[in-house]
N, C-alpha and C positions, 0 to 999 in steps of 0.2 A: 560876738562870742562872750561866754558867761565864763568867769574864772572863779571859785571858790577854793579857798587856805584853809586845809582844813591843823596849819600847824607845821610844824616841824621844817619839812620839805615835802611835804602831802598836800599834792593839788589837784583841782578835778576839773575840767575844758568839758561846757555844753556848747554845742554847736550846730546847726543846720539838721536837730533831732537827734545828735550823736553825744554821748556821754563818754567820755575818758579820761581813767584816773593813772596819775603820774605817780611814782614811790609812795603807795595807801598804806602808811605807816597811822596805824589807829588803835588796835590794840598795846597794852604800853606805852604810847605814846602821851607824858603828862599835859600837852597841849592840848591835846586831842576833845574837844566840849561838845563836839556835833552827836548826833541819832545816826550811828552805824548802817542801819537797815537804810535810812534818807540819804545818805552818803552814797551809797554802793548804787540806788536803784536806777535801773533803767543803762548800767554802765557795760557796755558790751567790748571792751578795750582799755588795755593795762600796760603801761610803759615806765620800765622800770631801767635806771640810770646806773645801778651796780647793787652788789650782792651783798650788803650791810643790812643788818637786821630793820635797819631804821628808816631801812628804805625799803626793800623787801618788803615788810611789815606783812600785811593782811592779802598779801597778793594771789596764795592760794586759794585761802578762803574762799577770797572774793569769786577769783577763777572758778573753782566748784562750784559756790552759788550761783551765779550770772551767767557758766557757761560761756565767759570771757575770754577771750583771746591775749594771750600773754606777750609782748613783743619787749625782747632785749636784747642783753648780748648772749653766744651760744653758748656758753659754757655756764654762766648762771642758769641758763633756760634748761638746759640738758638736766641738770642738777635738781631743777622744780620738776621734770619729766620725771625725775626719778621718785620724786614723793608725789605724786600722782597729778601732775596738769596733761591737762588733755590735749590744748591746743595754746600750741606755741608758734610763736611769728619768730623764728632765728636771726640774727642780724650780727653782725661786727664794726667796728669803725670805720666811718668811710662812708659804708653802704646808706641804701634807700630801698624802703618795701612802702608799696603803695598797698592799703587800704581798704581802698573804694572812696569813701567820704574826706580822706587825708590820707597824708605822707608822714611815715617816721625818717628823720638819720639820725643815725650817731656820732657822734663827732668826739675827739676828745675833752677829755680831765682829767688833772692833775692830782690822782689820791689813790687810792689803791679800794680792793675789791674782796670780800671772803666772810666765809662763818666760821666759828668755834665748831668742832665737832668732839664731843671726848675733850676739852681743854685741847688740843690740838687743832689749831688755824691749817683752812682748807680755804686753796684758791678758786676763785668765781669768776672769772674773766676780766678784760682790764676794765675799768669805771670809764663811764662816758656821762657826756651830755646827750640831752634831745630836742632836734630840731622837729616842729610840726609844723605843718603846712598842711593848710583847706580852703580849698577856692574861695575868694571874696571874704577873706578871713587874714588878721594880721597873723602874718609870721611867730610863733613860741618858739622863743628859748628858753628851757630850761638844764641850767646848770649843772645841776647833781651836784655834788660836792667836788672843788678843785680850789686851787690856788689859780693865781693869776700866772696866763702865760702869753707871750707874743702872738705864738700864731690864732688869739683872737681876735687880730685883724682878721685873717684869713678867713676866720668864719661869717664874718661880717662881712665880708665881699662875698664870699659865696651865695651866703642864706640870707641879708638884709633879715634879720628879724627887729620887729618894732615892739614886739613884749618881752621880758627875760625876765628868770625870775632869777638872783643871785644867791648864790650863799657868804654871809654875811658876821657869824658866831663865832671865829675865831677857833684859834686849840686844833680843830681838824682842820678847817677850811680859811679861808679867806676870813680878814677881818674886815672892820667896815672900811677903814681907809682905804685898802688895797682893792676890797670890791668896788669901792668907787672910783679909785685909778680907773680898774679896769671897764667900766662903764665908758668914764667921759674919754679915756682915751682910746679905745678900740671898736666903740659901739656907736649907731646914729638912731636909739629905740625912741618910741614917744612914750613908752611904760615901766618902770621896771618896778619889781616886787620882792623884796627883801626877803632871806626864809634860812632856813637852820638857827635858828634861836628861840627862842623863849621859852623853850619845852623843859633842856638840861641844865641844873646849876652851874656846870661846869664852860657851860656858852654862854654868851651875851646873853641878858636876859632881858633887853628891849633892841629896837632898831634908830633910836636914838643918835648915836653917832653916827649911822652911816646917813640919816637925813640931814645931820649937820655938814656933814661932805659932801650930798649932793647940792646943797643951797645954791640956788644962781645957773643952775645948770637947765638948757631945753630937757631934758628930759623929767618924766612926772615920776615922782617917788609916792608908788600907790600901796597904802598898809590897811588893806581887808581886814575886816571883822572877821574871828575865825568862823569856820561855817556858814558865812555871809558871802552868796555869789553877788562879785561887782562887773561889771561889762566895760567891755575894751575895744 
């Protein structure tokens, strides 16, 4: 499996001919350095963790362009129906939709969900993570945005994922100390990938500290070039 950062918490999984992009947060996004059109190509699959602009990002677009199939939670999904996505994969916490080529779940996180409308905040369904799973393929977790909570054991018993990507920025999410708690104590990955920072002043503006917390630990603290797919 090929992983590329493209930034923020925007990630894109090539796999066994399959392209999918996770929160394609690209437009405004001050991270963001890659060719939009090379990002998006060939990406027939869109999974999105909660209804934040920042994650959200370019998801319609994309959708329109590529004829992408959008898979979240139903109530953000409903929401993109309403400004015009075609094809939506429904889901809620808990569940699993197969694919074809991989498995989505959603699992929880710790943070909340919505857009501005009118200066008036409008709710998007609860915020998750996503698990994926592809035959002959490590396990992805990705995070979304959450604080650290207990029952990520629980998910780690269920789903064994050996990639995660965390969030790490502090102010909304998890800082690094705490996302590294939550690493060496709930998780047995052989990758994890640092992500909500570098983009906002108001976040961490390196990953620094949280490689200083993982030091000494089995698992690998892997920081991608942005726009640079590294394999896992």
């Amino acid at each position: 499996m090929q992983i590329t950062w493209f930034g923020h918490s925007a990630f894109r999984l090539d796999f066994a001919g399959n392209a999918v992009l996770i929160d394609p947060f690209f437009t405004g996004n001050p991270a963001f350095v890659s060719d939009k059109a090379a990002a998006i190509k060939g990406v027939s699959q869109i999974v999105l963790t909660h209804g934040h602009a920042d994650h959200v990002g370019d998801a319609l677009d994309i959708a329109k362009t590529n004829g992408a199939t959008v898979t979240t939670n139903y109530d953000l999904g409903m929401w993109l129906v309403s400004k015009g996505l075609e094809k939506f994969n429904p889901m809620n916490m808990g569940g699993t939709t197969d694919l074809g080529a991989f498995t989505v779940t959603l699992v929880r996180a710790d943070h909340s969900s919505g857009e501005i409308v009118d200066g008036t905040p409008i709710y998007l369904g609860n915020p998750c993570g996503a698990i994926i799973k592809a035959k002959g393929e490590p396990t992805v977790y990705h995070m979304g945005d959450t604080d650290i909570f207990s029952d990520m054991a629980l998910i780690s018993e269920i789903h064994q994922p050996k990639v995660a990507m965390v969030p790490i920025g502090d102010r909304f999410t998890m800082g690094a100390s705490t996302a590294a708690m939550a690493i060496k104590r709930f998780f047995k990955l052989d990758v994890v990938i640092p992500c909500h920072y570098g983009s906002f002043p108001f976040i961490d503006a390196n990953a620094e500290k949280f490689v200083a917390e993982m030091k000494g630990h089995a698992t690998k603290v892997l920081l991608p070039e942005k726009g640079k797919p590294v394999t896992v």
